[in-house]
N, CA, C, O and CB atoms as a CASP TS submission, in Angstrom:
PFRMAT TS
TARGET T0000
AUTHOR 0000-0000-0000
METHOD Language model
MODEL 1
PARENT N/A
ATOM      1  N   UNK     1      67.066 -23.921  61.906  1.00  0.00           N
ATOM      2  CA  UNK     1      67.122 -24.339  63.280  1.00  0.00           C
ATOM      3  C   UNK     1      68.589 -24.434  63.716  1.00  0.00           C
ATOM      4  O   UNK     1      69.227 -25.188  62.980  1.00  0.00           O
ATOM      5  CB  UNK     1      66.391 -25.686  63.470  1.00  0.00           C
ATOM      6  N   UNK     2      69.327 -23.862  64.741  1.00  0.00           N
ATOM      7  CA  UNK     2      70.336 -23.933  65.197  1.00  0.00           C
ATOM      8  C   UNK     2      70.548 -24.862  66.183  1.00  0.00           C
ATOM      9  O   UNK     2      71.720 -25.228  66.268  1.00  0.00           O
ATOM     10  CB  UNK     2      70.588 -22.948  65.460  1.00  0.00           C
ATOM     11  N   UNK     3      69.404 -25.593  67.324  1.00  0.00           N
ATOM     12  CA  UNK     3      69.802 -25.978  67.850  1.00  0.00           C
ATOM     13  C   UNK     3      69.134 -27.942  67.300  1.00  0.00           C
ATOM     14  O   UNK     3      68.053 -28.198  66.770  1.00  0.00           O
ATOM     15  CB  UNK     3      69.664 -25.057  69.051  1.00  0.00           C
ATOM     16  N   UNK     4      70.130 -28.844  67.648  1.00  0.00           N
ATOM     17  CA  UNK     4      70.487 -30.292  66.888  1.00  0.00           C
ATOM     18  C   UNK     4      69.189 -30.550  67.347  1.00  0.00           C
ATOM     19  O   UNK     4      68.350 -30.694  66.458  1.00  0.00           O
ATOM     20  CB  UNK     4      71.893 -31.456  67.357  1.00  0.00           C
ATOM     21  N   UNK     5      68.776 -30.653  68.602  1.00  0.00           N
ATOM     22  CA  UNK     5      67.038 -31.032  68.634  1.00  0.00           C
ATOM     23  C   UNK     5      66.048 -30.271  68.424  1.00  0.00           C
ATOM     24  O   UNK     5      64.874 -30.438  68.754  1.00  0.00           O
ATOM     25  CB  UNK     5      66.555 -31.428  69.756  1.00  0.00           C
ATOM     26  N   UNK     6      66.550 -29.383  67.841  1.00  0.00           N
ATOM     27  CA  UNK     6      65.174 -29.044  66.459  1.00  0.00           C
ATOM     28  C   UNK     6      64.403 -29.500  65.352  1.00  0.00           C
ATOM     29  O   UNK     6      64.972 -30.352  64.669  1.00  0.00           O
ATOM     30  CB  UNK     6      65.395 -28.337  65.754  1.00  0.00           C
ATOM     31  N   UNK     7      63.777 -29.316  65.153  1.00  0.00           N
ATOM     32  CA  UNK     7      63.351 -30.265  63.509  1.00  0.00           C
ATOM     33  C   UNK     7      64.456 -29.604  62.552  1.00  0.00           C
ATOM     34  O   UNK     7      64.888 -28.457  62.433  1.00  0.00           O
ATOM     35  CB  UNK     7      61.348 -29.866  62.645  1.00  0.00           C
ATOM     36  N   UNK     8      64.737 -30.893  61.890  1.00  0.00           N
ATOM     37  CA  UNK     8      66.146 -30.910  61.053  1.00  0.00           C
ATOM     38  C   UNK     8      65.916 -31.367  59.805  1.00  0.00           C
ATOM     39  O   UNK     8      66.823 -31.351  58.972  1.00  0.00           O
ATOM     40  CB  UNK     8      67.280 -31.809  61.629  1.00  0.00           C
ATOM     41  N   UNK     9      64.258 -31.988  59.414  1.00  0.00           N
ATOM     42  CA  UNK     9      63.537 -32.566  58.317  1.00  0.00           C
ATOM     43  C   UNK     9      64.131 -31.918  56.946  1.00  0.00           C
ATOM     44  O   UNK     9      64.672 -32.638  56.106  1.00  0.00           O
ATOM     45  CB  UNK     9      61.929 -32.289  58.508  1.00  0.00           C
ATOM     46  N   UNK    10      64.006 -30.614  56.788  1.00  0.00           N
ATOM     47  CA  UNK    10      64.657 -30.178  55.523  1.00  0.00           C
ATOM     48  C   UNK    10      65.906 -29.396  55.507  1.00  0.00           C
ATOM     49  O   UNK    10      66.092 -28.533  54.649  1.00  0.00           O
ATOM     50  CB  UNK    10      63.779 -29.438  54.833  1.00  0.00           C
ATOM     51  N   UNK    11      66.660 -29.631  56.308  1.00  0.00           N
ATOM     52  CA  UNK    11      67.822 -28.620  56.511  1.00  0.00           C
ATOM     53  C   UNK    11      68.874 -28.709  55.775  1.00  0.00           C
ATOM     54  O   UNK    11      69.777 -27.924  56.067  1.00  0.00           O
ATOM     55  CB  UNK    11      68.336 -28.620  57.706  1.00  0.00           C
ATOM     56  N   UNK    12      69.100 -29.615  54.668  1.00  0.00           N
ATOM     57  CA  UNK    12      69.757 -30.073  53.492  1.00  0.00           C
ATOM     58  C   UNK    12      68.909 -29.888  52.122  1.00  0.00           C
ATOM     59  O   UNK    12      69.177 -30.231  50.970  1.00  0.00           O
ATOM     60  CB  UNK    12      70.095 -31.537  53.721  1.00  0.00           C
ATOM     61  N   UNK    13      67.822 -29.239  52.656  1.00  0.00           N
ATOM     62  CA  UNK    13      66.975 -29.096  51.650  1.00  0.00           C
ATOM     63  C   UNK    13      67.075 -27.815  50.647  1.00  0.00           C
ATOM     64  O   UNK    13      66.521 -27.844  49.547  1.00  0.00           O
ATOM     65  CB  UNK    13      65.771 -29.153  52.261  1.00  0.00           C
ATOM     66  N   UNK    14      67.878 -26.604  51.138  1.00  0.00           N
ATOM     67  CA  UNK    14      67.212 -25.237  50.873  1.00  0.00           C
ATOM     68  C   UNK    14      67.945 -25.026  49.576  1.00  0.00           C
ATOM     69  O   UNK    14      69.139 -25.039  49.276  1.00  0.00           O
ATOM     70  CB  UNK    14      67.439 -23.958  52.089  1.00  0.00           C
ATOM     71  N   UNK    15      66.865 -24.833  48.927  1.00  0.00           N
ATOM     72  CA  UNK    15      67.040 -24.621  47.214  1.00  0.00           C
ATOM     73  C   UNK    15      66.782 -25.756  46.254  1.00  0.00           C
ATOM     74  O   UNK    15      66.626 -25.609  45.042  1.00  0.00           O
ATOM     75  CB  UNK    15      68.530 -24.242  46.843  1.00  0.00           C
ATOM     76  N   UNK    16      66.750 -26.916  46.914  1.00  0.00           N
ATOM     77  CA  UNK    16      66.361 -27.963  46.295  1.00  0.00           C
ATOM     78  C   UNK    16      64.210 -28.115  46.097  1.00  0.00           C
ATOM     79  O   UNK    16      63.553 -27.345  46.798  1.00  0.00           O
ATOM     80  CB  UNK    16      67.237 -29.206  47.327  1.00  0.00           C
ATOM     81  N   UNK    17      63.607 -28.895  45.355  1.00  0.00           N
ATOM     82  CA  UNK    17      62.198 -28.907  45.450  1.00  0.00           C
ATOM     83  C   UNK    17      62.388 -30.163  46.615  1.00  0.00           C
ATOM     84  O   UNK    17      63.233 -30.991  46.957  1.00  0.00           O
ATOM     85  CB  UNK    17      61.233 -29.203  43.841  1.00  0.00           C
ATOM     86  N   UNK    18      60.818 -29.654  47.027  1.00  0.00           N
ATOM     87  CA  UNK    18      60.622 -31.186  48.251  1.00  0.00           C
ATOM     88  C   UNK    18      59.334 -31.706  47.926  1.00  0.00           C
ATOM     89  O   UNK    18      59.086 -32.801  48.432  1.00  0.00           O
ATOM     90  CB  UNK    18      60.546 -30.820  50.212  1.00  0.00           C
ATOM     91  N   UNK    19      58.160 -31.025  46.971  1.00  0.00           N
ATOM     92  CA  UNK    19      56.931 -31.573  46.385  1.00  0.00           C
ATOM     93  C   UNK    19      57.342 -31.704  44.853  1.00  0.00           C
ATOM     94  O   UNK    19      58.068 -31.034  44.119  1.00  0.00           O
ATOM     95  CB  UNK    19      55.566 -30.576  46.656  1.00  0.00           C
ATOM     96  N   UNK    20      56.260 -33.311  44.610  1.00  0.00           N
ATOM     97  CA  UNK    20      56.461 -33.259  43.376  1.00  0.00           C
ATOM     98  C   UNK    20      55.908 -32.076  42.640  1.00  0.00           C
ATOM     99  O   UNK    20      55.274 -31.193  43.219  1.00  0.00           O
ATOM    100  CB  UNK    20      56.045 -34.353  42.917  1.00  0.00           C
ATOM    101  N   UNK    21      56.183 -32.073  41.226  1.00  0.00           N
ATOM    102  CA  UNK    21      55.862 -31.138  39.893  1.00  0.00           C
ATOM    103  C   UNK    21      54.464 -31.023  40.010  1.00  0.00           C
ATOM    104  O   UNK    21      54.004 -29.889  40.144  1.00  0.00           O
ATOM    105  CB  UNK    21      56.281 -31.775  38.333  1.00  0.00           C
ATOM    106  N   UNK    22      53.607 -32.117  39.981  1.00  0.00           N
ATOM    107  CA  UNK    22      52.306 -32.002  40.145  1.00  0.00           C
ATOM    108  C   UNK    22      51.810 -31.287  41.391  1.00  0.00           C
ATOM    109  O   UNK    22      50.674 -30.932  41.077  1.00  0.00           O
ATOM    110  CB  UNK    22      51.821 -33.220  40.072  1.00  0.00           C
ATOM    111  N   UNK    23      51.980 -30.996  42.287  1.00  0.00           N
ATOM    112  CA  UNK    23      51.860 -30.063  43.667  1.00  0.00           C
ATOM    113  C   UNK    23      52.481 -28.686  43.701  1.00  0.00           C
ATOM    114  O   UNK    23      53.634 -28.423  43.358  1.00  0.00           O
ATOM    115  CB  UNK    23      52.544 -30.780  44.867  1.00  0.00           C
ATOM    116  N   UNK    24      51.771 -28.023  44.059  1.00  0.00           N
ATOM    117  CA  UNK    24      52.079 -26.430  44.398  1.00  0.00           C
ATOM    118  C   UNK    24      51.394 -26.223  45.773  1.00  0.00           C
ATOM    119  O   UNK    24      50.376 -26.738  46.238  1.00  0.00           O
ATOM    120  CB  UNK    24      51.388 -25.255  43.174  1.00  0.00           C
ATOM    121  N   UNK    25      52.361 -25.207  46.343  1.00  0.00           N
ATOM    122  CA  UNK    25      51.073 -24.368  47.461  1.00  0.00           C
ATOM    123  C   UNK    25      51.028 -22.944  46.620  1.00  0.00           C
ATOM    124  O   UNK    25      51.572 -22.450  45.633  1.00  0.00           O
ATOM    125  CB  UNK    25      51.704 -24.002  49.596  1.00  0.00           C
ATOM    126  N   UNK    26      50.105 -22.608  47.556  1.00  0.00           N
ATOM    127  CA  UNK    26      49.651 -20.929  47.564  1.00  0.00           C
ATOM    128  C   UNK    26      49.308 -20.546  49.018  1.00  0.00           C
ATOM    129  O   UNK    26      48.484 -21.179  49.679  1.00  0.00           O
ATOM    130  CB  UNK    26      48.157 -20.566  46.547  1.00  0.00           C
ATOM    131  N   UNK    27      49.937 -19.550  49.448  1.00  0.00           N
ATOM    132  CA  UNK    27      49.718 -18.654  50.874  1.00  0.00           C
ATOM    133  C   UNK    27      48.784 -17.331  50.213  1.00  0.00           C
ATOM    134  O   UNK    27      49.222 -16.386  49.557  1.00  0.00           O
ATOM    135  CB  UNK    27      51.544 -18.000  51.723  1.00  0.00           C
ATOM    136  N   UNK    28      47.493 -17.578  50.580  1.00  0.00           N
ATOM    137  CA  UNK    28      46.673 -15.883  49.797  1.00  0.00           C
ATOM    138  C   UNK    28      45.801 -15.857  51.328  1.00  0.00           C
ATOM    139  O   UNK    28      44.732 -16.406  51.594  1.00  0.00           O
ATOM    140  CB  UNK    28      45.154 -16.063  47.676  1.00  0.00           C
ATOM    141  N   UNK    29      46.725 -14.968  52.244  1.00  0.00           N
ATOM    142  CA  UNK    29      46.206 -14.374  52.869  1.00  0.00           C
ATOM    143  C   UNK    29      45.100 -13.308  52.940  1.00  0.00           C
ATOM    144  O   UNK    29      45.111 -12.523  53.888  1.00  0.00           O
ATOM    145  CB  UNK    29      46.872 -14.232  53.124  1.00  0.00           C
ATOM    146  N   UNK    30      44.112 -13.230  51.965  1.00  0.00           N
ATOM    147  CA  UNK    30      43.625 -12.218  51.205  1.00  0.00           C
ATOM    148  C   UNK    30      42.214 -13.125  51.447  1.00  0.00           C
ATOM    149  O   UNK    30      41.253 -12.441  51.796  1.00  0.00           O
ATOM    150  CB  UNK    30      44.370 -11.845  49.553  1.00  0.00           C
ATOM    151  N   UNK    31      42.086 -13.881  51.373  1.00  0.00           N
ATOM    152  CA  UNK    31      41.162 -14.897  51.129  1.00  0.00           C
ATOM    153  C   UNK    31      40.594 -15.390  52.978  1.00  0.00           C
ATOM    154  O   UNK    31      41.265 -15.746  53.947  1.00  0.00           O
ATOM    155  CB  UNK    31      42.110 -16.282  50.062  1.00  0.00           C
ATOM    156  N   UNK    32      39.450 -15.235  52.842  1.00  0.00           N
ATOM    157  CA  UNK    32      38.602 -15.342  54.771  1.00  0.00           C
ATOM    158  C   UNK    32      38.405 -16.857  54.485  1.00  0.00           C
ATOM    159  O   UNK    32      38.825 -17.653  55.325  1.00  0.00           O
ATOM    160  CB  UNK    32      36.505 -14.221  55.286  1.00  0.00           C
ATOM    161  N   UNK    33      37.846 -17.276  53.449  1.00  0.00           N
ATOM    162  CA  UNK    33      36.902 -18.611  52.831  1.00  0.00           C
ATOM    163  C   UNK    33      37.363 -19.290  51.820  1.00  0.00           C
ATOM    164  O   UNK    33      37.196 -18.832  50.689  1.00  0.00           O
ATOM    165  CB  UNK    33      35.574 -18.281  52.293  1.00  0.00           C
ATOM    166  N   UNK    34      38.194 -20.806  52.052  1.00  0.00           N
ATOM    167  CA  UNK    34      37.598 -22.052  50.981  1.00  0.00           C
ATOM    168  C   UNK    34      36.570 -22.912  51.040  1.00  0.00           C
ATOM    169  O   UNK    34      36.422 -23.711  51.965  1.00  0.00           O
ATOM    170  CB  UNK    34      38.395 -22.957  50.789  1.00  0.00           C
ATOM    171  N   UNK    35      35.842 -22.808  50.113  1.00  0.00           N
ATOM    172  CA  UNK    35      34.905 -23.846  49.755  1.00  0.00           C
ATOM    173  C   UNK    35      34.154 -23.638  50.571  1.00  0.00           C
ATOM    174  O   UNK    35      33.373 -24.587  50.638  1.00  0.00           O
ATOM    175  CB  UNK    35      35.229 -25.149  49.679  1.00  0.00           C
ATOM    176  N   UNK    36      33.906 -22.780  51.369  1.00  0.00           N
ATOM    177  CA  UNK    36      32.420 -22.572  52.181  1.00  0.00           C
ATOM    178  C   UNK    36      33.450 -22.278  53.727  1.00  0.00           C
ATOM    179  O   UNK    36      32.782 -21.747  54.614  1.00  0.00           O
ATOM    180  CB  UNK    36      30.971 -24.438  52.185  1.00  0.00           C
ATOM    181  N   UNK    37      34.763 -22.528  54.065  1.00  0.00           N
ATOM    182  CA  UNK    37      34.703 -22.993  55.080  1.00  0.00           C
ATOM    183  C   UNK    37      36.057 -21.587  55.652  1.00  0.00           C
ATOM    184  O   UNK    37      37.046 -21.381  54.948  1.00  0.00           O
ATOM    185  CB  UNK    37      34.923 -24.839  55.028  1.00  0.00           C
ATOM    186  N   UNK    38      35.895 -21.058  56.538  1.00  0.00           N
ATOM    187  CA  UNK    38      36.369 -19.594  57.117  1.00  0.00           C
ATOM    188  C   UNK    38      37.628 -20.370  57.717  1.00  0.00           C
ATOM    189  O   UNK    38      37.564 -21.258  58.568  1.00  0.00           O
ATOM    190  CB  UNK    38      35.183 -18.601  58.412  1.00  0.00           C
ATOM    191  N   UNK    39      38.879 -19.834  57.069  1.00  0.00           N
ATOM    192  CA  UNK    39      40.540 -20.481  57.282  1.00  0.00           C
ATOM    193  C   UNK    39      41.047 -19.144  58.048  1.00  0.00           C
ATOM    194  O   UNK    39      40.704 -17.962  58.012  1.00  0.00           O
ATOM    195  CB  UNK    39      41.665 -20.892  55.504  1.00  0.00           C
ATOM    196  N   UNK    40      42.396 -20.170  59.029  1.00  0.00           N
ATOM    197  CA  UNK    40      42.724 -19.021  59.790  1.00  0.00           C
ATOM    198  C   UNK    40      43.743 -17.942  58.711  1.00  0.00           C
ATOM    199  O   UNK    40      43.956 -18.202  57.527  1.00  0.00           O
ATOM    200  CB  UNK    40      43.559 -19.609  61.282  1.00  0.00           C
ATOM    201  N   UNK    41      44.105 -17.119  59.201  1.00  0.00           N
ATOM    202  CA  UNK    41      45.270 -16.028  58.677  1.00  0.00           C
ATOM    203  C   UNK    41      45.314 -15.536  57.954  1.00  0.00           C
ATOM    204  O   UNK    41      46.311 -15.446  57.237  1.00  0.00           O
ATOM    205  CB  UNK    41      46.217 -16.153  58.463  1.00  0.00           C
ATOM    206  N   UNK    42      43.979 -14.825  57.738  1.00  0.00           N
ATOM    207  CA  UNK    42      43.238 -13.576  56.952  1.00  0.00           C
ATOM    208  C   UNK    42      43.641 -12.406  57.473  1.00  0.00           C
ATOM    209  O   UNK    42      43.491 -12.184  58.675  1.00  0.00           O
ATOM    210  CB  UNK    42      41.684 -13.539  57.021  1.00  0.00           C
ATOM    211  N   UNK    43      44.264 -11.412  56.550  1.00  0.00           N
ATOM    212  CA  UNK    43      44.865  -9.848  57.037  1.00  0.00           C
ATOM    213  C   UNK    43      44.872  -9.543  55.675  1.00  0.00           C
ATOM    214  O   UNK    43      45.151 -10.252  54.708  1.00  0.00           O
ATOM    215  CB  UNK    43      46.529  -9.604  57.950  1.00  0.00           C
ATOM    216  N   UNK    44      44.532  -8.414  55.749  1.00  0.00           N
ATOM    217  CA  UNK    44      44.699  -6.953  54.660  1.00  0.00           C
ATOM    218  C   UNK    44      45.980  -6.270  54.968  1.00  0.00           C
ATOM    219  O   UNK    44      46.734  -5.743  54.150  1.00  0.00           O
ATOM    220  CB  UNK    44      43.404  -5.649  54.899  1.00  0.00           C
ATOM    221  N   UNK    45      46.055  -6.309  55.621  1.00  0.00           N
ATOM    222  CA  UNK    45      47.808  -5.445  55.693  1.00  0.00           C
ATOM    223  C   UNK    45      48.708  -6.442  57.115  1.00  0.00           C
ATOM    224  O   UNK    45      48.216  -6.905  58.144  1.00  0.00           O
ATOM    225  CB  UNK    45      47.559  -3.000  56.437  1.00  0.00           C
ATOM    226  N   UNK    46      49.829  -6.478  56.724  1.00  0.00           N
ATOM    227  CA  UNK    46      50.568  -7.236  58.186  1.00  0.00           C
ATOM    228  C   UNK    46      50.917  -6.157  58.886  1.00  0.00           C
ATOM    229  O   UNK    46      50.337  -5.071  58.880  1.00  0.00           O
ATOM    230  CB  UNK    46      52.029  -8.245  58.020  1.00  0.00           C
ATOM    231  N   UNK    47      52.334  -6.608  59.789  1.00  0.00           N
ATOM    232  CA  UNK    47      52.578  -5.839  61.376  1.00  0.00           C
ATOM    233  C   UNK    47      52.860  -4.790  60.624  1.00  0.00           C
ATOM    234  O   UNK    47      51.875  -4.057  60.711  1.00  0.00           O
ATOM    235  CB  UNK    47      53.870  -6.337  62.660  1.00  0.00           C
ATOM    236  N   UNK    48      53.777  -4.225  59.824  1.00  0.00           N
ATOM    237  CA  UNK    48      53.897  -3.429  58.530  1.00  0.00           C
ATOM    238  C   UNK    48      53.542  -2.385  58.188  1.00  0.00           C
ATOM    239  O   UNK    48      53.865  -1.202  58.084  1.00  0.00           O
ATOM    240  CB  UNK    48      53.528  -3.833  57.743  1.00  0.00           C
ATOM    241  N   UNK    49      52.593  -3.269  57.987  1.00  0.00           N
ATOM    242  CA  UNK    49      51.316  -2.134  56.752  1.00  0.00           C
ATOM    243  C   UNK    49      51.516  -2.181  55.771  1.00  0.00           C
ATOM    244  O   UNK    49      51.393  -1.104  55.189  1.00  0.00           O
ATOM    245  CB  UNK    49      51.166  -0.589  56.676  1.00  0.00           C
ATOM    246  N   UNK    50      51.887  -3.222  55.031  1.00  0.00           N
ATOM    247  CA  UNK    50      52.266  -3.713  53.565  1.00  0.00           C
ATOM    248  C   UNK    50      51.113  -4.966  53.497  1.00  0.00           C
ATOM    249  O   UNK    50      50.902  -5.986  54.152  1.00  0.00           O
ATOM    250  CB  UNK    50      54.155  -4.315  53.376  1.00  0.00           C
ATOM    251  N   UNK    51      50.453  -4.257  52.255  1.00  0.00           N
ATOM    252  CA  UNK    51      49.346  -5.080  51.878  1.00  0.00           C
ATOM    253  C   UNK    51      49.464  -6.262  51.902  1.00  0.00           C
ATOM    254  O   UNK    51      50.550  -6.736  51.567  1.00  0.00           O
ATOM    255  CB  UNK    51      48.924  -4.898  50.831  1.00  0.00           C
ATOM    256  N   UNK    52      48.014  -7.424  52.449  1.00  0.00           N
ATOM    257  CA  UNK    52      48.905  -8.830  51.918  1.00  0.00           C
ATOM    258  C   UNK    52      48.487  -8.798  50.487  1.00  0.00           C
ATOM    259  O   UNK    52      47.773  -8.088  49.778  1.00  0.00           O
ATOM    260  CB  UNK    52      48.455 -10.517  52.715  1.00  0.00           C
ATOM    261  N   UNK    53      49.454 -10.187  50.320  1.00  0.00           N
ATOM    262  CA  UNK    53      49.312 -10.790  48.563  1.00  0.00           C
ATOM    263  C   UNK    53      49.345 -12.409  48.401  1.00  0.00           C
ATOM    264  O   UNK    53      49.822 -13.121  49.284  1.00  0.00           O
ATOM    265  CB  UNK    53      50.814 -10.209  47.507  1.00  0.00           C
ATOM    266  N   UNK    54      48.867 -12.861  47.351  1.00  0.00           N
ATOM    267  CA  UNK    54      48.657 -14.189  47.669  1.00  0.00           C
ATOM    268  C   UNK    54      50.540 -14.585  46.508  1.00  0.00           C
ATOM    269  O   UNK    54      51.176 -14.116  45.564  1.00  0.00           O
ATOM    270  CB  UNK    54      46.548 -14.937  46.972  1.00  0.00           C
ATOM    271  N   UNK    55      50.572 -15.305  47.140  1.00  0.00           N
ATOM    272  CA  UNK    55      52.285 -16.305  47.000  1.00  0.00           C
ATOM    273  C   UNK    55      51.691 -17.274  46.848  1.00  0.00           C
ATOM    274  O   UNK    55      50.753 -17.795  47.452  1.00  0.00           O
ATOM    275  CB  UNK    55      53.570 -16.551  48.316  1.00  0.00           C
ATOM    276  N   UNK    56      52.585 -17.673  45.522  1.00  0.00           N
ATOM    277  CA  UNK    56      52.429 -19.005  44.604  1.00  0.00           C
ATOM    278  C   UNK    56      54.037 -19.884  44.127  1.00  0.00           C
ATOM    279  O   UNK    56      54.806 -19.573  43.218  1.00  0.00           O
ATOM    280  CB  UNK    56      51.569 -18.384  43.012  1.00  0.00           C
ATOM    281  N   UNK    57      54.158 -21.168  45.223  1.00  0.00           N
ATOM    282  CA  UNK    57      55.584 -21.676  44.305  1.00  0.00           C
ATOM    283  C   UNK    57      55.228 -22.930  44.262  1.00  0.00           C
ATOM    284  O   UNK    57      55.941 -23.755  43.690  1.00  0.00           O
ATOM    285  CB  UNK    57      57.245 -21.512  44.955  1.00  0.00           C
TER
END
């Protein structure tokens, strides 16, 4: 964020962790359905055309 009234929450953050060890995400755009229930931002390929893939940190 460049401008000072932006969200500024992690901007001292980058490269450091901000969840504990026990917590991960995953982005798997690949996936329509958890647990029964249809999540937004399902795509097979982006603006691109590079397949999605599911990201894990």
């Amino acid at each position: 964020m460049k401008n000072e009234f932006d969200g500024q929450t992690f901007k001292n953050k980058i490269g450091t962790a901000v969840l504990p060890p026990f917590l991960s995400i995953t982005m798997d755009p690949t996936r329509k359905n958890v647990a029964g229930a249809e999540v937004n931002g399902f795509y097979k390929f982006d603006d691109e055309g590079v397949a999605a893939q599911k990201l894990m940190w």
